[in-house]
C-alpha positions in Angstrom: 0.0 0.0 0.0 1.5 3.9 -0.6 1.4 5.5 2.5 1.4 9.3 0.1 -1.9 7.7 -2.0 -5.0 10.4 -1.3 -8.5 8.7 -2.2 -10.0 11.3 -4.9 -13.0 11.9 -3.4 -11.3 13.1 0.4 -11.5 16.4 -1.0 -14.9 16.2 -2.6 -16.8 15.2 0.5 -14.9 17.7 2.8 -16.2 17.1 6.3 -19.4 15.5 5.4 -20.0 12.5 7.4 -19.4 8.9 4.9 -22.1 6.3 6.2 -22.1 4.6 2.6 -19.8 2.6 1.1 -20.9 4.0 -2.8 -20.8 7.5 -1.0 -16.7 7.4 -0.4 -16.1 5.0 -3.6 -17.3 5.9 -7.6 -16.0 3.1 -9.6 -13.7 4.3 -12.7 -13.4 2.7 -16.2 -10.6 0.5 -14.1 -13.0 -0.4 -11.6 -15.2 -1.8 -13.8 -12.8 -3.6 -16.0 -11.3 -5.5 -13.0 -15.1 -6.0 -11.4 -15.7 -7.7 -14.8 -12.2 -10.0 -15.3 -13.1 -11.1 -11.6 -16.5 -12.0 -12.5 -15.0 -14.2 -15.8 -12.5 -15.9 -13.0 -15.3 -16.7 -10.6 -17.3 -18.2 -13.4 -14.8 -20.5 -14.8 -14.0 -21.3 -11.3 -17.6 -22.4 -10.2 -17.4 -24.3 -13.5 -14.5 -26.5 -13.1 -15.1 -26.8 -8.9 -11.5 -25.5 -8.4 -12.4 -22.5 -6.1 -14.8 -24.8 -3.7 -11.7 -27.5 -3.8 -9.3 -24.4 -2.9 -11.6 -23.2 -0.6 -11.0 -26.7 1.6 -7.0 -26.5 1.7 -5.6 -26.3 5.3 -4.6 -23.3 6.4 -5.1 -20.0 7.8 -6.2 -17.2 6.2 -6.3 -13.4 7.8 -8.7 -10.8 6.7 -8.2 -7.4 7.0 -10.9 -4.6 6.6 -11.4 -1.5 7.6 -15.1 -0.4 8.2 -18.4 -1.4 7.5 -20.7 1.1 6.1 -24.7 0.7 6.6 -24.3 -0.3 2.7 -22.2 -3.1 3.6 -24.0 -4.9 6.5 -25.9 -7.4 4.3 -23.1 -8.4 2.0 -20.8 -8.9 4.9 -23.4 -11.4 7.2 -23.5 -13.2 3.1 -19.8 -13.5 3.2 -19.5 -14.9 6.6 -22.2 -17.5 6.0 -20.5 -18.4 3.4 -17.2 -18.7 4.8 -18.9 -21.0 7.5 -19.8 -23.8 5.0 -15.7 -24.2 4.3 -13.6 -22.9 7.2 -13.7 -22.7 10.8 -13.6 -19.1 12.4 -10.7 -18.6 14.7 -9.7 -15.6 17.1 -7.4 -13.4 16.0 -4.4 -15.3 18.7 -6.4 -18.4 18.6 -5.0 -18.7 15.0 -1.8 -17.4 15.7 -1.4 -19.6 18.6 -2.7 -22.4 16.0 0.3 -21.8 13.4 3.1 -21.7 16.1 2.0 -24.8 17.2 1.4 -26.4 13.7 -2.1 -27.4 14.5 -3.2 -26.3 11.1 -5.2 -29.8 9.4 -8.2 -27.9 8.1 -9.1 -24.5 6.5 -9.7 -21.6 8.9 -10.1 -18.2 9.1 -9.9 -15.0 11.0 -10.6 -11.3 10.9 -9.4 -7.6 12.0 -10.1 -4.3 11.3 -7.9 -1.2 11.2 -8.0 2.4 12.1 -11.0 1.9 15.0 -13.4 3.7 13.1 -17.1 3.9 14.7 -18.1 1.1 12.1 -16.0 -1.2 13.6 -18.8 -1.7 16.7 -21.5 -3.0 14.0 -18.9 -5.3 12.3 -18.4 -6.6 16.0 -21.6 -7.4 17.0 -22.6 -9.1 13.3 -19.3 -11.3 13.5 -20.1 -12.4 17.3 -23.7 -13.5 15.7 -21.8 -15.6 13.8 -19.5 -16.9 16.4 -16.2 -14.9 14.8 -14.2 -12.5 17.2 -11.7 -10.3 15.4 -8.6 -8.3 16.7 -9.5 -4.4 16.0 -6.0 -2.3 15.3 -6.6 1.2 16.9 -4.4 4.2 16.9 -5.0 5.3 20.7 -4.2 9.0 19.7 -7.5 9.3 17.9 -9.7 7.0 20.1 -13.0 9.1 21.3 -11.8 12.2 19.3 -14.8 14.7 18.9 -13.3 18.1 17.9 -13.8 18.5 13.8 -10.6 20.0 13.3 -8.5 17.1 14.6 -10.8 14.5 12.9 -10.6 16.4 9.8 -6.9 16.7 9.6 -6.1 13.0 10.9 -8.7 11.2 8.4 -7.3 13.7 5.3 -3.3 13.6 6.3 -3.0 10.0 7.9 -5.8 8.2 6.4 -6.3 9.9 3.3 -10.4 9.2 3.7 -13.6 11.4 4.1 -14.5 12.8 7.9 -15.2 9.3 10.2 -16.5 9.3 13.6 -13.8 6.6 15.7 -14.2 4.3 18.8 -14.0 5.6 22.4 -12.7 4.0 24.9 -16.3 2.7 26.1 -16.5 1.0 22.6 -13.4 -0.9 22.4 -14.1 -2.4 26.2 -17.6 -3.2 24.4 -15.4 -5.1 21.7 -13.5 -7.1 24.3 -16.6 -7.9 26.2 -17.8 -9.3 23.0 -15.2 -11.9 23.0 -12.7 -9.5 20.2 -9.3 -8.2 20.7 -7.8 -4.3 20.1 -4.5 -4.7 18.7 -1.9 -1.6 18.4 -2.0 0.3 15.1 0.5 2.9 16.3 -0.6 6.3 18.5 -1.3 8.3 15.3 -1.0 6.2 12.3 2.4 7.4 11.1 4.8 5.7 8.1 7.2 4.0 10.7 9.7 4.1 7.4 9.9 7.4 8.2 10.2 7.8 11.7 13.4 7.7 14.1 14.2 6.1 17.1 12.5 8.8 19.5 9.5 8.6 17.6 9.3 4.6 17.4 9.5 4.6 20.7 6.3 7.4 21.0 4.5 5.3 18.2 4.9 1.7 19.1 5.9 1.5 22.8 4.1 4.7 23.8 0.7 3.3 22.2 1.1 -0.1 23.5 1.3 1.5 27.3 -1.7 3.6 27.1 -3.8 0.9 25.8 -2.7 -1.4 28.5 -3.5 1.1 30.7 -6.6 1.8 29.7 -7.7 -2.3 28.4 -5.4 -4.5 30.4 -3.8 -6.0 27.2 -2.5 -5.0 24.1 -0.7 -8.4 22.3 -1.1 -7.9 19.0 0.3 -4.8 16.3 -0.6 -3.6 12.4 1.7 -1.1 10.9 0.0 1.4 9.6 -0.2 1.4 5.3 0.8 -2.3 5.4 3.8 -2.3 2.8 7.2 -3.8 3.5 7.8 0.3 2.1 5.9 1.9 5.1 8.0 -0.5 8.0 11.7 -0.7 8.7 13.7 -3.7 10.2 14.5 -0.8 13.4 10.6 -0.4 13.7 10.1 -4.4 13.4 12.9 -4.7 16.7 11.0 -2.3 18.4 7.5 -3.6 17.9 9.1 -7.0 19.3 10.9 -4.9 22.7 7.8 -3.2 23.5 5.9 -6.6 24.4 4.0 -7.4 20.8 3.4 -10.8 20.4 2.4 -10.7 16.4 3.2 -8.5 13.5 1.0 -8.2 11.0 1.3 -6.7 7.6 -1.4 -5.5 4.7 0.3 -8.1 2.5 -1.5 -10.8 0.8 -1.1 -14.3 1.3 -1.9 -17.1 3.9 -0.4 -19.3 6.3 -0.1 -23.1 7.0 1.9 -25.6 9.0 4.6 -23.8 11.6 5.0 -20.1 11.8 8.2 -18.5 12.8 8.4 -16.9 16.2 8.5 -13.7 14.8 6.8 -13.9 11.7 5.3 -10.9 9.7 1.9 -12.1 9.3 0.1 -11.3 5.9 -3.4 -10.5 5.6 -5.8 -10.0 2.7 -7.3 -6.5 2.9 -10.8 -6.7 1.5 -14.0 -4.7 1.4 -17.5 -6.1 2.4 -19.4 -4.4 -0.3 -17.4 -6.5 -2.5 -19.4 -9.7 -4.2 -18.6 -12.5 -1.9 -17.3 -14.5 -5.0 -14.7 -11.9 -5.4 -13.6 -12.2 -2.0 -13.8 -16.4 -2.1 -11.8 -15.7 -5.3 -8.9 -14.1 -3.5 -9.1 -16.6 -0.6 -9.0 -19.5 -3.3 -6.5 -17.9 -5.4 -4.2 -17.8 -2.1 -4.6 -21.4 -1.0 -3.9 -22.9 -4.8 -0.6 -20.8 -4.4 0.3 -22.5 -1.5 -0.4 -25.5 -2.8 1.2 -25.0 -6.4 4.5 -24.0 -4.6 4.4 -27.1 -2.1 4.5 -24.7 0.7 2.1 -26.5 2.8 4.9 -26.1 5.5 6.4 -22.6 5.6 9.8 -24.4 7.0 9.8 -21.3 9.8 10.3 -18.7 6.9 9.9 -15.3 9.1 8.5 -14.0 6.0 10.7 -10.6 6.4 13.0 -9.3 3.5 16.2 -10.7 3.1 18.7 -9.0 5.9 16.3 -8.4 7.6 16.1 -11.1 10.4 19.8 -10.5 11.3 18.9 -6.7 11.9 15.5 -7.5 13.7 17.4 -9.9 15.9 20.8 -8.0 16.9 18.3 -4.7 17.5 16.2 -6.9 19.8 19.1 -8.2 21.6 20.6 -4.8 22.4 17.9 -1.7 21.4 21.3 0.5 20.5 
């Protein structure tokens, strides 16, 4: 993802409040084109049985969204009863704990949500209906923030999105009652690429103390953006020293057999109001991958670039 990308229509809305998913996105010519080569995918897929076949490899597979608009509701409950008929719905360190253990013999899945927008309390309830619980990445500098100006400026500079309403601190201990987790998405959703020591340490370690302080627990962390482009292998040490006990990433992909102690986890960052056979697509597309590159087993791959691990490791060891 490109932490400098502005959605086009940020500007257009100004401060008006988005509620709709077709309010914040107009599909262009490009839009269209891919909605239509995904349909011709899906189609020769539920033709030759491949996707339902895919659908049934073991393994783990991490969702990531980020809202859900009143528009979305319905196509969201579709997608998770149909995700029901494959794969078993794990907690977000359920499934983690899953992978490090290599417990991993049939097809699951599991969910979170970034940014902590207001949204995020609807997509909770309608996933504990269904007996899913998700980890919900929040930036604790924006949690309960009322006054315009602020919201304006952090939804238009960090997430480059129309005026949202966000979590308080009463909503995300309405999350955890439910059964979900709230994960650390940095204080103020910043490029960590781009930040220096001082300001990991405000961003990651800083976050990750208020919202123990204020939940009791905070295991889990999301860089913001997602991209191996908006993280650093300093930023990676750092997230590890300050008491994380995942990393996840916006990258797609999926996981199986053993995962590496300190793994970057990839997730699939998908949008409700899409056709659930787009989203089965992606999940099926991921799985036959897997499969195709007899990586059943990930053989404890961290997953992070080359040179990395020897970085992440000597900066854990000794944070100078």
């Amino acid at each position: 993802m490109d932490a400098d990308r502005e959605n086009r229509w940020v500007h257009a809305r100004g401060d008006a409040p988005v509620d709709r998913w077709r309010d914040y996105h107009r599909p262009t010519l490009r839009d269209r084109l891919r909605h239509a080569a995904l349909d011709a995918c899906c189609a020769v897929e539920t033709l030759t049985g491949s996707a339902d076949r895919d659908l049934r490899l073991p393994g783990v597979q991490f969702l990531l969204l980020h809202h859900l608009f009143d528009d979305e509701v319905e196509s969201f409950s579709r997608l998770l009863r149909r995700l029901a008929q494959t794969h078993r719905f794990l907690g977000y360190g359920e499934a983690i704990e899953s992978l490090r253990a290599g417990r991993v013999d049939a097809p699951a899945v599991t969910f979170s949500f970034d940014d902590g927008r207001a949204s995020c309390a609807a997509a909770a309830r309608i996933l504990a209906e269904h007996g899913a619980r998700a980890c919900f990445f929040v930036c604790p500098g924006i949690v309960g923030e009322t006054r315009p100006a602020r919201l304006r400026s952090f939804c238009h500079e960090r997430l480059h999105y129309p005026v949202t309403p966000f979590l308080d601190w009463d909503g995300l201990e309405s999350l955890r009652s439910m059964g979900h987790e709230v994960g650390n998405h940095t204080q103020g959703h910043v490029n960590l690429a781009r930040c220096d020591a001082a300001e990991h340490e405000e961003e990651i370690a800083g976050a990750a103390e208020t919202l123990r302080r204020r939940l009791g627990i905070c295991e889990h962390f999301a860089w913001p953006y997602g991209g191996i482009a908006n993280i650093s292998p300093e930023a990676v040490a750092a997230i590890w020293r300050s008491g994380h006990r995942s990393i996840a990433s916006a990258l797609r992909g999926r996981h199986a057999g053993a995962l590496a102690p300190r793994a970057c986890l990839r997730r699939d960052n998908v949008v409700a109001a899409w056709p659930v056979r787009h989203t089965l697509h992606f999940i099926a597309a991921n799985a036959r991958r897997q499969r195709s590159a007899g990586c059943r087993h990930d053989g404890q791959a961290s997953g992070w670039p080359e040179g990395w691990d020897e970085i992440i490791e000597g900066r854990c060891a000794s944070p100078s």
